[in-house]
N, C-alpha and C positions, 0 to 999 in steps of 0.2 A: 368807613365800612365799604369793603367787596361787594355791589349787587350783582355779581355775574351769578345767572344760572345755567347751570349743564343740564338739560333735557333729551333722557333716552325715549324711544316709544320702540315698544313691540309690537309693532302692529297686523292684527290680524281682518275677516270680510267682518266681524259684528264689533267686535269690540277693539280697543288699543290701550295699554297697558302701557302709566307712564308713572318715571322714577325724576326726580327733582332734584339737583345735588347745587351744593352752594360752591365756589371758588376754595373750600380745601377738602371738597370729597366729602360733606355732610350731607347724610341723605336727610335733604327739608320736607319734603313732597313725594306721595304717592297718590297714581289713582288709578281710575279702570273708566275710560270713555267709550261710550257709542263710538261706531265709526259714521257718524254724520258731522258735516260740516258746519251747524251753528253748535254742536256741540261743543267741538275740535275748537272752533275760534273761540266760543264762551271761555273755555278755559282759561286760553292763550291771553286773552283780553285780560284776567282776572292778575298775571301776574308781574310783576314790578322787576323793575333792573333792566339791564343785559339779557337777552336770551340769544344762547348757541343752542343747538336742537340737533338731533342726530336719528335716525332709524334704516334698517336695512334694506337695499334694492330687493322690491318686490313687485304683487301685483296692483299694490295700492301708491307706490312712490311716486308715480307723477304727478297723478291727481293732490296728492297729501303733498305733494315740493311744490306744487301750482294756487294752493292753499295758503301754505303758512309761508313761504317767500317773503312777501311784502308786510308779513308780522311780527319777523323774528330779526334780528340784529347776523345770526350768521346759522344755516342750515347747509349737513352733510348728511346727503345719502351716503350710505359708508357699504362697500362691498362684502357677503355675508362670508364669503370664500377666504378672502383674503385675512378676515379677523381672527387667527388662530385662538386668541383668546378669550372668545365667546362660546369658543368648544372646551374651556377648564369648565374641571368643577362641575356642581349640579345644574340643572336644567330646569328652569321656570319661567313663565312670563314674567315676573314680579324682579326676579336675578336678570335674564335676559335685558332685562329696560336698565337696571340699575346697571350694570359690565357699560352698556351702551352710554349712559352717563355720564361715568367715569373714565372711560377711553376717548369721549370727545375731554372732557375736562383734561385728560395727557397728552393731544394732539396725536393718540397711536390710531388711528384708523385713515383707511384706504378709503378714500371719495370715488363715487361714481358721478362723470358729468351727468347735470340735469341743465341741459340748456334753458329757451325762454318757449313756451306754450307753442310758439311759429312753428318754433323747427320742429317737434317731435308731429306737428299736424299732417295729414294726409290733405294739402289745400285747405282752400278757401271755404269750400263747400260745407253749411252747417249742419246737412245729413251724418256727414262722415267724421264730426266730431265725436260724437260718442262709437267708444268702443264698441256696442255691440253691434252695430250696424256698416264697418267700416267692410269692404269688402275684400276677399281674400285672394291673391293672384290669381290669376286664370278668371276669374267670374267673371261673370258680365255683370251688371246689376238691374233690375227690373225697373217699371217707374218709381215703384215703392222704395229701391233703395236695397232691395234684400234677394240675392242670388235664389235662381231657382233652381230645384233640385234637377239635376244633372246635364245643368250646365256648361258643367267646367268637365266633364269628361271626352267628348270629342267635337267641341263646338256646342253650339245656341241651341237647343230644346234638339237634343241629340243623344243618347241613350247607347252603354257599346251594350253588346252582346253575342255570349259566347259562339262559336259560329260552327261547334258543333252542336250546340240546339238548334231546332226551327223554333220559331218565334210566329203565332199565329198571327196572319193577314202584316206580314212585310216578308220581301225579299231575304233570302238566305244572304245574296252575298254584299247585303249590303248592311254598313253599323249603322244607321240610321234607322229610327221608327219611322213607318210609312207615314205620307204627310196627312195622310187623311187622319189619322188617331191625333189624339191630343196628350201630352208626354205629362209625368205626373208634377 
């Protein structure tokens, strides 16, 4: 007996929606996960065989390729553009996961590289590992780590403005807030 399983996931911020298909297109398995990580692995953990695993480049694919990598026997990000054939037909997350299923079990989807955790990092530095803190060209970043507002508009605690306003207690011809004030 075949234990390969085809694992699509639709994955969305709360939930991920996944279809189970056996080596000739039977759908074995459904289900509706949290998107949390001992959930994500609980599952993974629970099943037997082979696992190929597939879901579409989004705002979760790194994290979730950074996840289940060293879980699964073989994982494709698969390009959402490229899959004309997840735009047939109706439209659901429950259909969505199974198509994704079924097109890794035919080998018909377009991969998107996910290198190894290194290369997509912004360095060493373990402030800047999480996203929400990584800082965006031009900023500076404070000691905190977190640009301050209008930084990045004409230099360091620098503020423009328009220069047909006057701006009380600074210079007309200058973009800079006076050094005496404190910028917001």
């Amino acid at each position: 007996m075949n234990s390969e399983k085809y694992i699509g996931l639709d994955v969305h911020q709360a939930t991920i929606v996944v279809a189970v298909m056996d080596s000739t297109g039977k759908l074995i398995m459904e289900s509706i996960l949290e998107t949390e990580a001992a959930t994500i692995l609980q599952f993974f953990a629970g099943l037997r065989g082979t696992l190929s695993v597939t879901f579409e480049e989004g705002t979760w694919s790194a994290w979730l390729y950074d996840l289940l990598h060293p879980h699964v026997d073989q994982l494709v990000v698969c390009n959402p553009r490229k899959n004309a054939l997840l735009k047939d037909g109706n439209k659901s997350d429950r259909i969505d996961a199974r198509k994704l299923a079924d097109l890794l079990r035919g080998n018909q989807l377009k991969p998107v590289y996910h290198g190894e955790t290194g290369v997509r990092m912004l360095g060493a530095v373990p402030e800047l590992s999480d996203h929400r803190e990584r800082p965006v060209a031009g900023h500076e970043p404070t000691e905190s780590g977190v640009p301050q507002l209008g930084d990045s508009l004409c230099g360091k605690r620098c503020l423009l403005h328009p220069a047909s306003s006057p701006v009380a207690g600074k210079d007309p011809g200058s973009r800079c807030a006076a050094s005496s004030r404190t910028t917001l």
